[in-house]
C-alpha positions in Angstrom: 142.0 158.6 255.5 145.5 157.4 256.9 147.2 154.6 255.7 145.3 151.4 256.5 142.9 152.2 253.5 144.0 152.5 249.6 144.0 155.9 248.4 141.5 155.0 246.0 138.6 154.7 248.1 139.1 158.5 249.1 137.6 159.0 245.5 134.7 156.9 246.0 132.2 158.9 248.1 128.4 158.5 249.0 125.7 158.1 247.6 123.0 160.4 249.5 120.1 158.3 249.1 121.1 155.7 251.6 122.4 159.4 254.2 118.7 160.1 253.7 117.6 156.8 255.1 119.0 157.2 258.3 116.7 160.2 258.8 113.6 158.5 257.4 114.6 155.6 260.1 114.9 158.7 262.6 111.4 160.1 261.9 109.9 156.6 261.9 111.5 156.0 265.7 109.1 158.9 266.8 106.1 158.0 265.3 106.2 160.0 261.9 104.6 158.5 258.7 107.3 158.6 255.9 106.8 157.9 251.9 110.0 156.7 250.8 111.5 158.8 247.9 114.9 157.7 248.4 115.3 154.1 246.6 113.9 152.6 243.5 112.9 149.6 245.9 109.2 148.3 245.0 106.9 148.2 248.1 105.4 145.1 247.3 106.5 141.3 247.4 107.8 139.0 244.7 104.9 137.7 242.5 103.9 134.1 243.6 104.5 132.6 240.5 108.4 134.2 241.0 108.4 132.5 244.3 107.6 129.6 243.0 109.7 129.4 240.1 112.6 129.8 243.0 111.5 127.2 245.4 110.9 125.0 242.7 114.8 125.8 241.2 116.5 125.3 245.2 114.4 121.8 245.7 116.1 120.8 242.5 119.5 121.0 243.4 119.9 124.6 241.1 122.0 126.0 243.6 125.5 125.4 242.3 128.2 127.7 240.4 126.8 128.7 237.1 128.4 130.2 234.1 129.8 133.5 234.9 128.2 135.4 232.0 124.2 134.0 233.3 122.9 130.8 232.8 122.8 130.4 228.7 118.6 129.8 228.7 118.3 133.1 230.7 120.4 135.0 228.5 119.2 133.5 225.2 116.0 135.1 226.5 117.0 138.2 227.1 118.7 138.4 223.4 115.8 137.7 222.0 113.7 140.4 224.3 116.5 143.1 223.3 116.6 142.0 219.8 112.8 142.4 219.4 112.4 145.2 220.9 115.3 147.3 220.0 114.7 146.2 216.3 118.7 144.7 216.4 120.7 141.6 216.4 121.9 140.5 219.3 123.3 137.3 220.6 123.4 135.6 224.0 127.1 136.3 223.9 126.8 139.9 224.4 124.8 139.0 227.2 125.9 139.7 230.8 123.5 138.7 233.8 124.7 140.6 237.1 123.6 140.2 240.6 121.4 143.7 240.9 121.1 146.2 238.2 123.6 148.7 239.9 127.0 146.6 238.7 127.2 147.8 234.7 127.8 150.7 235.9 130.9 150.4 237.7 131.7 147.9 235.2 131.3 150.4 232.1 133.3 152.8 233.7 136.3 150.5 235.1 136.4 148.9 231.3 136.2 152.1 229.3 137.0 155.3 231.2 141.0 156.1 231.7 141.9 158.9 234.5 141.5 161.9 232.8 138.8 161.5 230.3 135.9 163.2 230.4 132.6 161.5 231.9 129.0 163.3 230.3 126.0 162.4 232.6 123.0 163.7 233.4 122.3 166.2 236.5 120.4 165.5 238.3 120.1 161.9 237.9 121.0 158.6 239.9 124.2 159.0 242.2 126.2 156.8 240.9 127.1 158.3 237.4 129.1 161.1 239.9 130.4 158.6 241.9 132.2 156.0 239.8 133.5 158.8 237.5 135.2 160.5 240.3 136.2 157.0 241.1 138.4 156.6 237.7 139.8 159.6 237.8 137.8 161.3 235.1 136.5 164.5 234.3 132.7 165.2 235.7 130.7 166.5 233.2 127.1 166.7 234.5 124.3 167.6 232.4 121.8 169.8 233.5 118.4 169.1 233.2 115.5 171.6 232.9 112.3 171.6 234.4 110.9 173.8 231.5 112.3 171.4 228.8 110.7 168.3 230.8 113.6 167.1 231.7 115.0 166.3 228.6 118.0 168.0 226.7 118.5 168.7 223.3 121.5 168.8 220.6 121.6 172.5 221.8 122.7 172.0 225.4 125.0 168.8 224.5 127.0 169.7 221.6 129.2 172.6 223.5 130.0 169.5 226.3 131.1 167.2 224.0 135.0 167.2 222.5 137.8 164.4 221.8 138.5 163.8 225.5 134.3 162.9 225.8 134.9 158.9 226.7 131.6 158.1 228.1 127.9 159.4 227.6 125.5 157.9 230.5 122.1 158.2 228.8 118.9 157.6 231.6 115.6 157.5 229.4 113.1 157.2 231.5 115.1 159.4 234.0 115.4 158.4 237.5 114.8 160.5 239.5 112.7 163.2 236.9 110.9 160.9 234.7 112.3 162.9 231.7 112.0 160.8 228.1 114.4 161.6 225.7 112.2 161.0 221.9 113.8 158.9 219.0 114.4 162.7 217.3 116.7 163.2 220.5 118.4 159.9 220.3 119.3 160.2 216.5 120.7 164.0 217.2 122.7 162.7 220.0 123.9 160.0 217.9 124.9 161.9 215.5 126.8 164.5 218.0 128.8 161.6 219.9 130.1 159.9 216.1 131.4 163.4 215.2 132.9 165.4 217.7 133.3 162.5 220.9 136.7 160.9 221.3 137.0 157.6 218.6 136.6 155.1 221.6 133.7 157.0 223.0 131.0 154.5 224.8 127.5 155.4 225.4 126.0 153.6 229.1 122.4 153.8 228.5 120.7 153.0 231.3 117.5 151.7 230.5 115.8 150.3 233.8 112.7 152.3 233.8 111.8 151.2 230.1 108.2 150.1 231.1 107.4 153.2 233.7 105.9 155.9 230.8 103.1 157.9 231.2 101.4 160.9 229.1 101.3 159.4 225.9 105.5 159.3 226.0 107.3 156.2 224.3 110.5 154.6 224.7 113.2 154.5 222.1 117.0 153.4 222.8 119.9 154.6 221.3 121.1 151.1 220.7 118.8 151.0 218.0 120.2 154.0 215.6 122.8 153.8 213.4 125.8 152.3 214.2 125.5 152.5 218.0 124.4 148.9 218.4 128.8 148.9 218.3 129.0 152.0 220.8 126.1 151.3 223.4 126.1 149.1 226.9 122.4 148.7 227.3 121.9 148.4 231.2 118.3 147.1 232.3 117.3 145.4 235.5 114.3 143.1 236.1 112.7 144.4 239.7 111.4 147.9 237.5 110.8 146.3 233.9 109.0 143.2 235.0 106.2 144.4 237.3 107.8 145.2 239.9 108.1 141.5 240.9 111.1 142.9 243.3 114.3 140.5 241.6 117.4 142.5 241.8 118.9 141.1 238.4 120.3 143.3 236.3 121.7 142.9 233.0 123.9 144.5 230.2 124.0 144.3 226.7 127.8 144.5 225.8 129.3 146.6 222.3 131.0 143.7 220.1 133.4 146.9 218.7 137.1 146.3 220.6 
């Protein structure tokens, strides 16, 4: 890349699934029926009652600057959501309503992760873990994931990755793109792991956008609600999966009150 571009941007890569979609557009052009693997997009539209709800909102004159954080009603409601079902206390402050459920992530890393510390995340998984780590500077440390332990992994696997330059754990539970559920027995070992060997600032980016999308008899649990990591955790969700798939690309994060 010469000089016209910062050298930054040499760090920030691709993400494959959008290489892939020029080749499903290439088999569609001659004729060849595709499923599309590649995105977490829903194939159905907005619910009506959504629709209307956002008709109703631009025929009102709500189409003006907001607060930056999320309008207050909208993020009083997702406190309480979190709060309920994450059995914790959380307040509309720690709130933050972004535009798309892909933004915490580069967020989390930019605000947390120095050049190099070491970046824990889970392989495979969604692209941009890799991506914004390399993009900070930091230390990859991908996680493999085993077919024959569905997907999951266990204190065994984690506790040799983890030291004091360890900065950042992205949990995905349910996994995108394996479907792997880490249980609440998981959760409390990993816990436990981070708070003894991980570096004192450590963060955990739990990405949490498939909450609703469990099958076999499998549960969700958050790490947010053990312990002490209610002060360690950025809970990432995003409406368009948890909400029926109504299609809205908002996304939001709970944010650690721990400086």
């Amino acid at each position: 890349m010469g000089g016209l571009f910062a050298q930054r941007l040499t760090r920030l890569g691709f993400q494959n699934e959008f290489k892939i979609a020029d080749d499903i557009v290439r088999a569609e052009t001659i004729g060849q029926q595709v499923i599309r693997l590649n995105l977490g997009e829903p194939d159905n539209d907005s619910a009506d009652n959504i629709n209307d709800c956002a008709i109703d909102n631009i025929k009102a004159g709500n189409t003006h600057y907001c607060d930056p954080q999320g309008v207050m009603a909208f993020r009083e409601s997702i406190a309480g959501f979190v709060s309920k079902t994450r059995n914790i206390d959380v307040s509309p402050d720690q709130v933050l309503v972004t535009s798309g459920g892909k933004p915490p992530i580069p967020f989390s890393f930019l605000t947390y992760v120095n050049p190099g510390d070491e970046v824990i995340y889970p392989s495979p998984g969604f692209p941009a873990y890799e991506v914004w780590t390399n993009y900070v500077g930091a230390i990859p440390r991908p996680l493999h994931l085993e077919e024959n332990k569905g997907y999951r992994f266990d204190a065994t696997t984690l506790t040799p990755m983890v030291n004091r330059k360890t900065k950042l754990l992205v949990l995905n539970s349910p996994s995108n793109p394996t479907g792997g559920v880490l249980t609440k027995e998981d959760l409390a070992d990993i816990a436990k792991i981070m708070e003894d060997q991980a570096h004192p600032d450590y963060r955990i980016l739990s990405d949490e956008v498939y909450e609703e999308l469990v099958f076999d008899g499998n549960d969700h649990h958050s790490i947010i609600s053990q312990h002490g990591m209610k002060e360690r955790t950025i809970l990432m969700n995003c409406h368009s999966k948890t909400f029926a798939m109504t299609g809205w690309r908002i996304g939001y994060a709970f944010l650690p009150t721990r400086a």
